[in-house]
N, C-alpha and C positions, 0 to 999 in steps of 0.2 A: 470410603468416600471415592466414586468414581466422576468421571467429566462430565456424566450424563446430567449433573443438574447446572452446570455451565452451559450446556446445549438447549436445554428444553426450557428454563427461566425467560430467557426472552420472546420464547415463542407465546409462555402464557401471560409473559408483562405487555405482549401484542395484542393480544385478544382482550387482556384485562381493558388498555387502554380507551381499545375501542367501543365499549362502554360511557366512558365520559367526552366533553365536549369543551371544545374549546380552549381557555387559559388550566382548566383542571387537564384535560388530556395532554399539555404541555407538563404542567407540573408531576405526572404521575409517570413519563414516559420516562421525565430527567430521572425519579426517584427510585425508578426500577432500573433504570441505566448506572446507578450512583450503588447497588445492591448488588448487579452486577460484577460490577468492578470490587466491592467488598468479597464477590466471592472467588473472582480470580486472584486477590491478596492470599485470600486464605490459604489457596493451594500453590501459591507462592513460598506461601512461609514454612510449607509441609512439603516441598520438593525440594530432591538430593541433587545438587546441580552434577550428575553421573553420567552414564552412557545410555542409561536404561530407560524403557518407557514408561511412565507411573498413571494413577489413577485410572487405569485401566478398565471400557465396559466392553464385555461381548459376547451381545446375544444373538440368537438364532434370530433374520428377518426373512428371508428365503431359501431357507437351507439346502433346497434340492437344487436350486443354482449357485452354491456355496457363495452365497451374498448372507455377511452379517453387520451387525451395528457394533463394529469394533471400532474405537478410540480411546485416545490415550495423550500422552503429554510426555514431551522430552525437551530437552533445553532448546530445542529450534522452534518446537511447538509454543513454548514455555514464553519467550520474544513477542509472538504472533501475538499470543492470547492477550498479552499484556498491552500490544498496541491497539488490538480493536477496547477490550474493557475500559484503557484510558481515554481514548480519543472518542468513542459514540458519547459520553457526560458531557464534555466540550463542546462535541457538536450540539448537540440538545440544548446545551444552556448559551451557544453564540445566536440559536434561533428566537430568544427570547425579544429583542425587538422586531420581530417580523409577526404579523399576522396571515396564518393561512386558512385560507377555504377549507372546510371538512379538516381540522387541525386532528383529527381524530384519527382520519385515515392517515396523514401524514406521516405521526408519530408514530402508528403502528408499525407501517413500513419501513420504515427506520429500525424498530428491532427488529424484526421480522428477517430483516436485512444484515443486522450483526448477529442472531443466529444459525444464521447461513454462511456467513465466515468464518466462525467458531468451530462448524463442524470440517469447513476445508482447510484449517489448520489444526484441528486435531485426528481426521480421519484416518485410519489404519488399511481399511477399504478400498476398494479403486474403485467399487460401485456408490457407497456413500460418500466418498469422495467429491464425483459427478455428481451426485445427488444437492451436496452444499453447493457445490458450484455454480448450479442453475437458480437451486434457492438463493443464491446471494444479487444473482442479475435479473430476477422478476421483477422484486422489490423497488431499485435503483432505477427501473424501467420507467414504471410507473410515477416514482418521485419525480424525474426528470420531465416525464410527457406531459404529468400533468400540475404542474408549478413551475414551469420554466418559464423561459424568455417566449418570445414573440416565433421564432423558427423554430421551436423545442419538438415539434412532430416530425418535420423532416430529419434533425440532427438525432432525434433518441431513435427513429428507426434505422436511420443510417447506424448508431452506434450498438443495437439490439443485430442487427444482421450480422456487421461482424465478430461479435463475440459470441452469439450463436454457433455461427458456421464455425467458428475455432472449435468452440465444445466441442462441436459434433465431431472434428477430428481427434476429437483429443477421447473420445466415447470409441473411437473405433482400435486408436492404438493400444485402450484398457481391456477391450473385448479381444484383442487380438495377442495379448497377453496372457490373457485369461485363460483363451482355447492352450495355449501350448504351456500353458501351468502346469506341473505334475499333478497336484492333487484336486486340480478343477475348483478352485475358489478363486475370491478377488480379495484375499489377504494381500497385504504389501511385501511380505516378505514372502511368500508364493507368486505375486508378480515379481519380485525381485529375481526369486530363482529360475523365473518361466525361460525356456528354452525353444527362441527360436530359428529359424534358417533361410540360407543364402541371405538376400536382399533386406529382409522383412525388420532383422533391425535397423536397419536407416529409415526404412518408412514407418516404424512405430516411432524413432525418436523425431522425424521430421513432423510426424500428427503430434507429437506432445509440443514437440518447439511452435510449431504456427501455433495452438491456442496459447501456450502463456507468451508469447511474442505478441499477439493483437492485445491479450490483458495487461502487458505491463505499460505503454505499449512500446514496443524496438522500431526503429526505423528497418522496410519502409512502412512497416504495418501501422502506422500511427496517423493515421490521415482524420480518423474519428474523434481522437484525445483532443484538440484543440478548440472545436467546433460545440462540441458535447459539455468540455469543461468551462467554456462562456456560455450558455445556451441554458445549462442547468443554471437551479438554485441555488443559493447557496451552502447548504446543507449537503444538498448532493455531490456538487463540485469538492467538499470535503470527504464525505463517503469514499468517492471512486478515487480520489488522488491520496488521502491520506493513508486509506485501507486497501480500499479493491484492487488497488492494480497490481500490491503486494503479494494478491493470490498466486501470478504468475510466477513473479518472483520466486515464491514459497515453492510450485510446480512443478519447477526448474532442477530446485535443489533437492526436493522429497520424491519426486515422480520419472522424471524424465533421463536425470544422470545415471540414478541406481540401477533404473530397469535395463538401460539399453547403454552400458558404458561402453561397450567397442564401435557401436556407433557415435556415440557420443565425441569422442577420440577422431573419429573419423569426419567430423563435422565442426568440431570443435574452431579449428583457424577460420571458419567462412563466417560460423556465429558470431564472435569477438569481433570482425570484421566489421560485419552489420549493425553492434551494439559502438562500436567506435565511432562508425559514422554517424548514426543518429547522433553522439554529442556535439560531434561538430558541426553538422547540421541544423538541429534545433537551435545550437547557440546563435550561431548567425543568424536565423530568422526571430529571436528572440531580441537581437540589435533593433530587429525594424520594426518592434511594435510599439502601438502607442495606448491601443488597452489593454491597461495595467494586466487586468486579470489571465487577458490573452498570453500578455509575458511570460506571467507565474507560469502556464501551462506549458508552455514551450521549454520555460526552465527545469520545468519537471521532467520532459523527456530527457534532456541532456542527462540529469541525475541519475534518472534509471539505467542509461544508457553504461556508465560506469558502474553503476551495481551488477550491473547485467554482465559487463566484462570481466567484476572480481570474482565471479560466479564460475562463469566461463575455461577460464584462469586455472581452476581447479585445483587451490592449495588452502593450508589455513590461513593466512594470510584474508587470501580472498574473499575467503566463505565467512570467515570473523567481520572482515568488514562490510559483507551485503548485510548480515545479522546486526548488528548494529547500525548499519545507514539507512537500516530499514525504518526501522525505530526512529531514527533521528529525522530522516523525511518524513515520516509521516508528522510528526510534530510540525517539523518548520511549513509545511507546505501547510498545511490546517492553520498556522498562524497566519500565514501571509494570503492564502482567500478569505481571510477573517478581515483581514486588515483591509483587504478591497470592496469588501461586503460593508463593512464598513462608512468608506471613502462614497461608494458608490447611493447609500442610503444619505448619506447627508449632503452630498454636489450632485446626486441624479447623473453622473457622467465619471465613467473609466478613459478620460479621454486624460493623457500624464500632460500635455504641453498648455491643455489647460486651468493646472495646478499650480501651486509651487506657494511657498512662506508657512503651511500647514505649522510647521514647530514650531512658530514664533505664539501662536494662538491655543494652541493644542499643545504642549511638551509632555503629557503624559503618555499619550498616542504616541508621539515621535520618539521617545524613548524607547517604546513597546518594539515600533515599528522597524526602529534601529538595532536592536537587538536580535530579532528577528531574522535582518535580513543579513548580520554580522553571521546569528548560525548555518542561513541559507550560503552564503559564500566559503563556507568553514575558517572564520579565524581560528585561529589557536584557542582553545578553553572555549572553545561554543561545540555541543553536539557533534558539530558536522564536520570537527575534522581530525576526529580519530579516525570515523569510519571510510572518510577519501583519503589520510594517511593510507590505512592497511588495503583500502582496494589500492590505489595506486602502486603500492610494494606489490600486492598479486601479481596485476598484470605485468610487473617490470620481471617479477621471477617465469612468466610466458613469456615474454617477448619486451625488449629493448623500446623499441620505435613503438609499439603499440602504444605502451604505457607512459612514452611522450609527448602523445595525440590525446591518448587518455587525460595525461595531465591540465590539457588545454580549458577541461570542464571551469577547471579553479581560476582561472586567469580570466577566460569569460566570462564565467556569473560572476565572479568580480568585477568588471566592468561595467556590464548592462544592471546589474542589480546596486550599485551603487549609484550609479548614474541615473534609475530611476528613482533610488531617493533622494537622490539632491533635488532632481525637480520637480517632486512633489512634494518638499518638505523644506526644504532652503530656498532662498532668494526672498522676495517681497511679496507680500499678500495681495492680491487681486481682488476685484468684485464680487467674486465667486467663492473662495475661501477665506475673506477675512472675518465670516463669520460661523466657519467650522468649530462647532462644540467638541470640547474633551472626551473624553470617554467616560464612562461611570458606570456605577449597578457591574450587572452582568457582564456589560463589554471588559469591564475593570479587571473582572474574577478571572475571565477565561485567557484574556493577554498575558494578566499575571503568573498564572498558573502555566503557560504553555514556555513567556519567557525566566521561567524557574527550571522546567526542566532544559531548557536550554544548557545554561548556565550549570547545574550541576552534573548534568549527563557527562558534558564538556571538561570539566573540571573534578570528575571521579569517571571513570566510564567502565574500571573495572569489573565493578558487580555484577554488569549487562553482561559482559565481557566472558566469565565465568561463570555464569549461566548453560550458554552453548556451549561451550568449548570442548567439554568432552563428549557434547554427542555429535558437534564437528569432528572432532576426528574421529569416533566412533564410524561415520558416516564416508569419510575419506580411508580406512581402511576398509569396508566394505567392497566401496568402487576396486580400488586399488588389487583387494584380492581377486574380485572378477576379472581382471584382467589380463592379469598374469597367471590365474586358473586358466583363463583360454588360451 
C-alpha cells in the first residue's frame, strides 16, 4: 500500500465530478471528499508513529534528469495529510447552502486542489514537490476569480503574482541544489546532502524563505492575505487559510532548514524578527476592523506569525507546537470563516457595529461561535493552547524578550476576539438581527464537528502529539549533525 492512491483519488473524483451538475456534483464531490479521508484513516491506523518514512512510491518520471515520483509519509507528513482529508469534507459540506454557477466546475476544483496539497506534503522530490505546489494555486485561482466578490479580479491577480513570483524563487533555490547534488537527482535527501559554496547558501535559503514567507503569509510579505481572504468565496477563504498557507509552513520545516542549515543559522535572528513583528502588527490592525471577516484574516497573520517563530526557534519544543497549531488553526480558522459566511448570508453585511443580541435569538450558533472563538484565543482545554503553550516555551528557549512580544499574540486575540463576540452576540437585538435564524441541517453538522474537535484535541492532544515527535527529532538531528559536520 503506497501514497500513490491518496494522490491520484482526487484527481479522478475531479474529473468524475465534472461529469454531473449541480446539487449531484455537490453531493459527489462531498462523497469523494468523505473516501478520501477514509483512506487517510486507513493509513493512519497502519503507521508506526517512528522516525522513518512509510508507504513509500518511487517511480522513474524523468530519469535522465534524476526527477522521480517519490513520496512517502512520516509523522510531519502524517499531521498535513490528516488536516487537508479532514477539513476539504467541512468545506464541501459548509458550501451546501450556497448555490454556484457551473457547481461542477467548482467542486472539481476543489479537489483538484486538495490533490495538489497532498502531493506537497508528502513529496520526497524537490521537482514534484514544485510540481504540487503550482498544482495546489491554479485551482484556488480560479475558485477565487471566478466566484468571488465584486474586486475578485484585481485581488486574485494581485494574490496569483505574488505567490507565483515566490515559486519561482523558490524553483530556482531547488535547481540550484540540484546542480551541486553529488548524484544529480532532486531526491530530498540528495538535496539534503547537496554541496554548495561561498554565498550560494544564503541565497538558496533566502529563495526558499521569500516563497513560504509570501504563502504563509510573514510580515511584510502579507499585503495579499487580507484583501484575497474577503474578496474570495467562502470556500476559498477556507482552502487558502485553513490549508494552503500551511504549505509554507510545511516548506519551512521539510525544504528550507534541512537543505541550507548554516545559512539558515545565519539568518535565523532577522527571520524570527520579521515573524515577531507581523504578530504585533496584524494584532493591532486587527483592533480596527470592523468586517468581521476582515478581522478573522488579520488574526490569522498574527497566528502564523508565532508558528512561524516556534519554527524558527529550532528546538522541539517549537517544531511540536507549529505541528500541532497547525492542525489546531486550520480548524479554528475554518470554523470562524464559517461562522461569518454564515452571519453574512443571513444580515447581507460583515459590518460587527451593526450587530449585537445574536445569542439571545440563535443560542445554538452562539454557542458554536463561542466555542470557537474560546479555541481561536487558546483557553486552557481548547486546541489552541497547547500548541501557543510549546511555541511560546520555543521561542523563550531562543530568546527571552522575543518570546515576550511573542506572548503578546494571546493577550490580543484575546481582546479583539472577544470583544467581537460581545458585539455581535450580546447586547439587545436590533432590526436587523432580531430575526436571525438558528443554524441547522448542514450548518449544525459542520459547527458541531469542528467544535468537537476543538474540545477534544484540547483536552487529549497527546496522540497528535506522538504522531511527530519522533520524526521531529529525527529531523532536528539531522540539521544538528550538518552543522557541526561543517
Amino acid at each position: 500500500m503506497t501514497v500513490s492512491i491518496l494522490l491520484f483519488l482526487p484527481v479522478i473524483a475531479a474529473l468524475a465530478v465534472l461529469l454531473f451538475k449541480n446539487e449531484t456534483a455537490k453531493h459527489a464531490a462531498l462523497f469523494f471528499s468523505v473516501v478520501e479521508l477514509v483512506v487517510a484513516l486507513v493509513f493512519l491506523s497502519r503507521f508506526v508513529p517512528d522516525a522513518s518514512t512509510q508507504f513509500i512510491i518511487d517511480a522513474p518520471w524523468v530519469p535522465k534528469l534524476g526527477i522521480y515520483f517519490n513520496a512517502g509519509i512520516d509523522g510531519i507528513s502524517m499531521l498535513m495529510v490528516l488536516l487537508t482529508t479532514v477539513l476539504v469534507p467541512l468545506i464541501i459540506l459548509s458550501t451546501y447552502q450556497h448555490q454556484y454557477k457551473n457547481a461542477n466546475a467548482f467542486y472539481a476544483l476543489v479537489l483538484f486542489m486538495q490533490a495538489g496539497l497532498l502531493v506537497v506534503f508528502t513529496a520526497l522530490d524537490g521537482f514534484l514537490f514544485y510540481v504540487g505546489w503550482e498544482a495546489a494555486l491554479i485551482p484556488i485561482y480560479f475558485i477565487c476569480a471566478l466566484w468571488g466578490g465584486e474586486n475578485r479580479i484585481r485581488i486574485t491577480l494581485k494574490f496569483f503574482i505574488y505567490t507565483f513570483a515566490g515559486s519561482l524563487f523558490m524553483l530556482v533555490g531547488i535547481i540550484c541544489l540540484y546542480l551541486h547534488a553529488p548524484d544529480k537527482n532532486f531526491g530530498i535527501h540528495e538535496l539534503y546532502n547537496s554541496i554548495t559554496e561561498g554565498h550560494q547558501d544564503s541565497w538558496v535559503f533566502l529563495a526558499f524563505f521569500l516563497a513560504f514567507a509570501i504563502k504563509m503569509p510573514l510580515f511584510p510579505f502579507h499585503t495579499w492575505q487580507p484583501d484575497t481572504y474577503t474578496e474570495s468565496p467562502s470556500a476559498g477563504t477556507m482552502l487558502l487559510s485553513g490549508i494552503m498557507l500551511k504549505m509554507g509552513i510545511y516548506g519551512l520545516i521539510r525544504w528550507a532548514i534541512p537543505a541550507v542549515p548554516i545559512a539558515f543559522m545565519e539568518w535565523r535572528s532577522m527571520a524570527i524578527i520579521l515573524a515577531i513583528t507581523g504578530i504585533v502588527y496584524a494584532s493591532i490592525i486587527a483592533f480596527k476592523q470592523k468586517d468581521g471577516k476582515r478581522l478573522v484574516a488579520y488574526s490569522s497573520i498574527a497566528h502564523i506569525g508565532l508558528i512561524a517563530a516556534g519554527i524558527l526557534a529550532w528546538n522541539a519544543q517549537g517544531i511540536q507546537g507549529a505541528m500541532i497549531q497547525m492542525l489546531s488553526h486550520g480548524i479554528n480558522v475554518v470554523g470562524m470563516f464559517f461562522i461569518w459566511d454564515i452571519i453574512s448570508r443571513r444580515l447581507n453585511t460583515r459590518d460587527i457595529a451593526q450587530m449585537g443580541g445574536i445569542a439571545k435569538v440563535a443560542p445554538h450558533f452562539a454557542t458554536a461561535f463561542l466555542i470557537i472563538t474560546l479555541g481561536t484565543v487558546a483557553l486552557p482545554l481548547t486546541n489552541g493552547f497547547i500548541g501557543e503553550f510549546l511555541l511560546i516555551n520555543g521561542v523563550y528557549q531562543a530568546n527571552l524578550y522575543l518570546a515576550a512580544i511573542a506572548g503578546l499574540t494571546i493577550i490580543f486575540g484575546a481582546v479583539y476576539m472577544l470583544r467581537m463576540y460581545k458585539n455581535v452576540m450580546q447586547g439587545t437585538t436590533n432590526s436587523l438581527t432580531m430575526a436571525f435564524a438558528d443554524i441547522h441541517g448542514s450548518e449544525k453538522l459542520v459547527l458541531g464537528i469542528i467544535c468537537a474537535l476543538i474540545i477534544v484535541i484540547g483536552v487529549y492532544p497527546q496522540p497528535i502529539l506522538h504522531i511527530s515527535e519522533a520524526a521531529v527529532n529525527n529531523l532536528l538531528q539531522v540539521v544538528t549533525h550538518r552543522i557541526n559536520g561543517v
